[in-house]
C-alpha positions in Angstrom: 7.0 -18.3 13.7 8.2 -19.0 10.1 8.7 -21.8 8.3 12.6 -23.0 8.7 12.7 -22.8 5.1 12.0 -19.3 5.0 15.0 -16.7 5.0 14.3 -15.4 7.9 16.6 -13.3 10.9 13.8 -14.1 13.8 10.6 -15.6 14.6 7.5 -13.6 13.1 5.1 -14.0 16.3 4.9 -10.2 16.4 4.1 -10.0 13.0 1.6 -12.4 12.8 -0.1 -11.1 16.1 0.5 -7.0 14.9 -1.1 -8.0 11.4 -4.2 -9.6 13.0 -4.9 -6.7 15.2 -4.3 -4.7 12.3 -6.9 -6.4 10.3 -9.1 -6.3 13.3 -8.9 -2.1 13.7 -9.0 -1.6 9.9 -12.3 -3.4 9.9 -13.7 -1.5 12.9 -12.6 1.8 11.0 -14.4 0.5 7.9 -17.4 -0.3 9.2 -17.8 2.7 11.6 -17.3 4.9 8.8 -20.0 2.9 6.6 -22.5 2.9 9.7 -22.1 6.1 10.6 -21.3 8.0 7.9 -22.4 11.5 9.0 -20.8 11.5 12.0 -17.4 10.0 10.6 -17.5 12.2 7.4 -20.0 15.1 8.7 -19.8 16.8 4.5 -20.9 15.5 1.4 -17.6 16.1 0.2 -15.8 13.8 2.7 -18.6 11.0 2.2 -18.1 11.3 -1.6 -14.2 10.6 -0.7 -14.1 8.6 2.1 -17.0 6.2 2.1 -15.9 4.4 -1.2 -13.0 4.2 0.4 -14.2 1.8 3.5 -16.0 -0.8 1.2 -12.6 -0.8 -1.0 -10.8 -1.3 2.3 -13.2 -4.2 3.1 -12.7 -5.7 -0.1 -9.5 -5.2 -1.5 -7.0 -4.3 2.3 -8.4 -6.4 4.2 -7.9 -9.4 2.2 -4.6 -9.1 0.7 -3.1 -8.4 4.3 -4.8 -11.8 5.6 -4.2 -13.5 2.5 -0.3 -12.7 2.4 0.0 -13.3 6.1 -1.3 -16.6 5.4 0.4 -17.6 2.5 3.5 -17.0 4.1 2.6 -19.0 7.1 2.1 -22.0 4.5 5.9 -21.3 3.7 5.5 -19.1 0.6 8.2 -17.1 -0.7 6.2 -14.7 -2.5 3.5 -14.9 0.2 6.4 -13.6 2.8 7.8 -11.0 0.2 3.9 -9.8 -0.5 3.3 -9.5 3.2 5.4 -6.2 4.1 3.3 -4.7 0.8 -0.1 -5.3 2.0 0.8 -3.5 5.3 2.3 -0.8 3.5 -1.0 -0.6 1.5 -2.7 -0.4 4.4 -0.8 2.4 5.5 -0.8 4.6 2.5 -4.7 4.6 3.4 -4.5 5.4 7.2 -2.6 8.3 6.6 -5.5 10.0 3.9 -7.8 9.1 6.8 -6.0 10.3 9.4 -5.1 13.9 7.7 -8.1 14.1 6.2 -11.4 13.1 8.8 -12.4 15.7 11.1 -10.9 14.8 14.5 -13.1 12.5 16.9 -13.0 9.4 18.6 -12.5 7.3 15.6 -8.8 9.2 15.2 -7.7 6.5 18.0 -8.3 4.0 15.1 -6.7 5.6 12.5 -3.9 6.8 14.7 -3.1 3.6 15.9 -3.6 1.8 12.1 -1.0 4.3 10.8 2.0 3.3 13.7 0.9 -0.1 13.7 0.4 -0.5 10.1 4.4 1.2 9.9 6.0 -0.4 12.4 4.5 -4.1 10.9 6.5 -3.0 7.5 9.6 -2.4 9.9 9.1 -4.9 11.8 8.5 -8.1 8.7 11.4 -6.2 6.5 14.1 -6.4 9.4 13.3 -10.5 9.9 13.9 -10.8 6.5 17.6 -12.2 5.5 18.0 -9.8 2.4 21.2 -12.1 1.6 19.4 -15.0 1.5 16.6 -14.0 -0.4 19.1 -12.2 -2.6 20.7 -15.5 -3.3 17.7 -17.0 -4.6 16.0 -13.9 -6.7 19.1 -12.2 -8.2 19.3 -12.8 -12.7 15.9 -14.1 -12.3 13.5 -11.2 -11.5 13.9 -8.4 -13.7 16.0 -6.1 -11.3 16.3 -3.1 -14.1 13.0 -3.5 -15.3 11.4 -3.2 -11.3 13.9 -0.9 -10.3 13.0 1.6 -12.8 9.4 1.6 -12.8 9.5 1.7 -9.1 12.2 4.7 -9.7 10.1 6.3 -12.3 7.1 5.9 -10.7 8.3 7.2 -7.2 9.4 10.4 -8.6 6.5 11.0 -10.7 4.3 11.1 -7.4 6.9 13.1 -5.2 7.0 16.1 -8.4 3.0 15.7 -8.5 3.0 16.0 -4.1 5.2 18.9 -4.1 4.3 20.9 -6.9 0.1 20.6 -6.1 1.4 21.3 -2.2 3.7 24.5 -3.7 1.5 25.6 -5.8 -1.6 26.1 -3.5 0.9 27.7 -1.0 2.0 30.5 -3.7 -1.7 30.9 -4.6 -2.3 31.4 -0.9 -5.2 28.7 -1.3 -6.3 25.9 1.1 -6.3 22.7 0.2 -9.4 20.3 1.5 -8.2 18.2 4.7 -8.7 15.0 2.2 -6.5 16.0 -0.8 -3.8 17.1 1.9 -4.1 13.6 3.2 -3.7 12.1 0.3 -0.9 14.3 -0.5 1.1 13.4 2.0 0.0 9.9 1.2 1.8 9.9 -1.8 4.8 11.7 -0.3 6.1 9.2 1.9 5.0 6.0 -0.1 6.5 7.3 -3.2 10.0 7.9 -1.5 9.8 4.3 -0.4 9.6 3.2 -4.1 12.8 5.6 -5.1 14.7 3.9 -2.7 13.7 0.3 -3.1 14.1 1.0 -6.7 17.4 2.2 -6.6 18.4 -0.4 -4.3 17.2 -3.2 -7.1 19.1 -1.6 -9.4 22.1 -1.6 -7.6 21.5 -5.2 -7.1 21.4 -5.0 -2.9 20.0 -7.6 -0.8 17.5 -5.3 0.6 16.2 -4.1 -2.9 15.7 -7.9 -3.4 13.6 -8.2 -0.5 11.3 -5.2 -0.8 10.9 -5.3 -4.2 8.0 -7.6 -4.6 6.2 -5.9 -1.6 6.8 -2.4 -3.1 5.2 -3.4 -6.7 2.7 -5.0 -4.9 1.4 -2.1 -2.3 1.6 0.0 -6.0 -0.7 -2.6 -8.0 -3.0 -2.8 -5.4 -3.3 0.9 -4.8 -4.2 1.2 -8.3 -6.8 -1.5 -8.4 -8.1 0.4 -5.4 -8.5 3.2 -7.3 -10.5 2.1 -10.2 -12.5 0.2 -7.7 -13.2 3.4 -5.8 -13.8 5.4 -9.0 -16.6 2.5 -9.9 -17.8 2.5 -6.9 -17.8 6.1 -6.1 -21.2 6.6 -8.2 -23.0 4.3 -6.7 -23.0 5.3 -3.4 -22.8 8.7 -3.4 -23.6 11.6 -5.6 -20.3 11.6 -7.6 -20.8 11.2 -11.4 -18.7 8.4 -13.0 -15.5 9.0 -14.2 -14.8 7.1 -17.5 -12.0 8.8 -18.6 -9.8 8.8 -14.9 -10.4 5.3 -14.9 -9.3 4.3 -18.6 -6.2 7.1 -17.3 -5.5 4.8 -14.1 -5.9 1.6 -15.6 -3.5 2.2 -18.4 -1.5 3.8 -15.8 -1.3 0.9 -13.8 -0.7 -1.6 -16.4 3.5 0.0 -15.8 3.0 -1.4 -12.6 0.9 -4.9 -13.0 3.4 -6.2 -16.0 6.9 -5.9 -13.7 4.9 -7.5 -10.6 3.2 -10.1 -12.0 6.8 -10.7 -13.7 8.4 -10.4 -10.8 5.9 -12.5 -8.9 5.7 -15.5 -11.1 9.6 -15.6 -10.5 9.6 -15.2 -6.6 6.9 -18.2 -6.7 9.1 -20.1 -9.3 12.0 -19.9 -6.8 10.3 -20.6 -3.7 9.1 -23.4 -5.0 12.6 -24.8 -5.8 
């Protein structure tokens, strides 16, 4: 349950309880895949994608879902707000993994990480009271400035999903398992941003109470990245990438400045 002075519809024992088995199966997932790496990911291609991935999910997932979840059991605003972001996070991954490993028993895992990981953002986004929250964000959070980037942003990564997707179809080529994944990935994630943008900038209570988690899940997707592309050389036979990591870091930045603006206001007001 919530703290009273939360604004909150309903209790958040299922959400406290599906975020802890979450954190539980994304751990097993990680590990299994590190442990076992040619059975998980049996080509050097899949390792070389996937196994960078795991320690970043160790390291970056596991901890912002655990750290939100307690924050907001401490009564944070911006702790609650963060919380539906890390999940979504969480299941931007699972759904790369789940397209893109080879089918086997660790499938289960990701399987049940993508529906649980989905139905925790329904879940925590539906106990919110967007009016409330509304009441204490709106003329203080930089609605235009969010809603566009989210906008802008979104759209950008639904063009780049369809058009590599349309393009390999008209060339008649296949695209790897892990790239269709990741695809996808994009696809749905990226429609989320449009339309919690768009809802931002039309001022609604529900832009006001996805907001913060949607800038979040994008920041920490892109610090994911450069940590995979640092890390990606060191554990397998990938060379490192300078010049896609200056790209995503600068890309990023688009996303860091309205969350961290937007954060430092959601704190300012849950404090008050």
């Amino acid at each position: 349950m919530g703290p009273p002075t939360l604004p909150l519809r309903r209790k958040l024992s299922l959400s406290y309880t599906l975020s802890l088995v979450i954190a539980v199966l994304l751990a097993a997932a990680s590990l299994a895949g590190l442990f076992f790496q040619t059975t998980v990911y049996p080509s050097e291609a899949l390792r070389e994608t996937f196994v960078p991935n795991d320690i970043v999910n160790l390291v970056v997932g596991l901890p912002i879902l655990l750290g939100s979840l307690a924050w907001a059991r401490r009564g944070s605003l911006a702790g609650l707000l963060c919380w539906p972001g890390a999940l979504l996070y969480i299941f931007y991954n699972t759904v790369a993994y789940l397209l893109g490993v080879p089918y086997g028993l660790i499938t289960v895992l990701y399987l049940a990480l993508t529906l649980a990981s989905a139905y925790g953002v329904f879940e925590l986004v539906r106990s919110l009271d967007g009016a409330a929250v509304q009441a204490q964000l709106a003329g203080a959070v930089q609605e235009t400035l969010a809603g566009w980037v989210l906008v802008v942003f979104g759209g950008l990564f639904v063009l780049r999903s369809i058009g590599t997707m349309a393009a390999a179809s008209l060339n008649q080529a296949t695209l790897p398992a892990a790239e269709v994944g990741v695809l996808v990935a994009d696809l749905v994630v990226s429609l989320l941003w449009i339309a919690g943008g768009v809802l931002l900038l039309q001022r609604q209570p529900p832009g006001y109470a996805s907001g913060l988690g949607l800038l979040f899940a994008a920041s920490m997707l892109f610090i994911s990245l450069i940590l995979f592309l640092l890390l990606q050389p060191l554990v397998t036979a990938a060379p490192l990438k300078i010049v896609d990591i200056i790209v995503v870091a600068i890309m990023g930045m688009v996303c860091f400045v309205p969350a961290a603006i937007f954060g430092r206001e959601v704190v300012t007001r849950g404090n008050a």
